[in-house]
C-alpha positions as CSV (number, residue, x, y, z in Angstrom):
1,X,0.0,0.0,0.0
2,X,1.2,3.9,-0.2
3,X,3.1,4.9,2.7
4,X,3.7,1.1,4.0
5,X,6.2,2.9,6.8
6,X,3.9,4.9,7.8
7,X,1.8,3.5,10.7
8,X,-0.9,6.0,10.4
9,X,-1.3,4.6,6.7
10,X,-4.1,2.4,6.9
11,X,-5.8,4.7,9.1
12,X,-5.8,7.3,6.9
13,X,-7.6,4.8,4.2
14,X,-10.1,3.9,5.7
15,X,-11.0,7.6,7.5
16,X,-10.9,8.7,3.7
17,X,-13.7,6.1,2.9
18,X,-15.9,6.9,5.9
19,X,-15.6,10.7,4.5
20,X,-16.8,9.8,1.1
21,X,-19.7,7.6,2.6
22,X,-20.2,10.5,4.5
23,X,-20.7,12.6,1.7
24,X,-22.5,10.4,-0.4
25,X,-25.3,9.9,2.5
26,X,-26.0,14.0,2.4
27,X,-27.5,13.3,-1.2
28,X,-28.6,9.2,-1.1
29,X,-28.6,6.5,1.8
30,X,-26.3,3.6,2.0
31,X,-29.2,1.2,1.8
32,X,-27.8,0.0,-1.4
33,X,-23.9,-0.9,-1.2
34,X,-23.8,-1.7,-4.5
35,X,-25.0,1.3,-6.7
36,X,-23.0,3.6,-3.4
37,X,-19.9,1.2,-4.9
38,X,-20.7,1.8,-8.2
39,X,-21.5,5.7,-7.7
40,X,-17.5,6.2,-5.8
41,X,-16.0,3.8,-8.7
42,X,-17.5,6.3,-10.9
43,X,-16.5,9.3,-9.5
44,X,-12.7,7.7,-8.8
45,X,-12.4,6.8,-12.3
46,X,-12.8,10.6,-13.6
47,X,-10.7,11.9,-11.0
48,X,-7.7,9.3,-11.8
49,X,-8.7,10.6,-15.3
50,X,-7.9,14.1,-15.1
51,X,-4.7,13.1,-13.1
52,X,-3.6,11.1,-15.8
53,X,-4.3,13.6,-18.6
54,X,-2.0,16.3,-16.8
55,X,0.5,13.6,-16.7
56,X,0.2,11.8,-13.7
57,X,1.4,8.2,-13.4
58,X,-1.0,5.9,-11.3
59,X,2.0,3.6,-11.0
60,X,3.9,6.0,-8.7
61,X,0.9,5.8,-6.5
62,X,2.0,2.1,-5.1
63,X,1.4,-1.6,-6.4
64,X,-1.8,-2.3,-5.1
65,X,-3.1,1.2,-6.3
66,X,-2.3,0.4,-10.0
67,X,-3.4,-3.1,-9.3
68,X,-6.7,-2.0,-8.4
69,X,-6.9,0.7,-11.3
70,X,-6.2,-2.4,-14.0
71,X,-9.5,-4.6,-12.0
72,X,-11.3,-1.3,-12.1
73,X,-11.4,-0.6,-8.5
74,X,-10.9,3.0,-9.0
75,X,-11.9,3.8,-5.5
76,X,-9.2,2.1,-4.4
77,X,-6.8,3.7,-6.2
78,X,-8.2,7.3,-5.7
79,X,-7.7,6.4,-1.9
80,X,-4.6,5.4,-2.3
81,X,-3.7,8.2,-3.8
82,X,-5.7,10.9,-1.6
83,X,-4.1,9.0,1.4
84,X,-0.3,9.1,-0.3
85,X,-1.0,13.5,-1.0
86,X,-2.3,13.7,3.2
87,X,0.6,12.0,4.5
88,X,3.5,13.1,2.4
89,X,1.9,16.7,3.0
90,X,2.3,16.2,6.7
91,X,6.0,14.9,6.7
């Protein structure tokens, strides 16, 4: 994962997710985890987009990031990545 020396890593993750599930709840409910899945994947996916258009390479992200990105778990990625920015930016 990004940061895998970084103890606070994982946490970091999975605080990320509970924000977007957060979010997501002010406009739909979390009855159904699939189209909530499928709503984030969607949303990831654009986001890594633009990245990647200015250049961005998911690889430098971490294995499991691009990993995810080739399976289409763009969430993942997009976490990976959102948790990678937070933590660096605190060093």
């Amino acid at each position: 994962m990004t940061c895998p020396n970084n103890p606070m890593s994982t946490y970091v993750h999975e605080l990320i997710y509970w924000r977007d599930a957060q979010e997501y709840k002010k406009y739909n409910t979390l009855d159904n985890q699939g189209e909530y899945l499928k709503s984030l994947r969607k949303k990831s996916k654009k986001r890594l987009d633009k990245l990647k258009k200015q250049g961005y390479d998911i690889a430098k992200i971490s294995d499991y990031a691009l990993e995810a990105y080739n399976i289409g778990k763009y969430n993942e990625t997009w976490t990976e990545y959102r948790t990678q920015k937070i933590l660096r930016e605190s060093e």
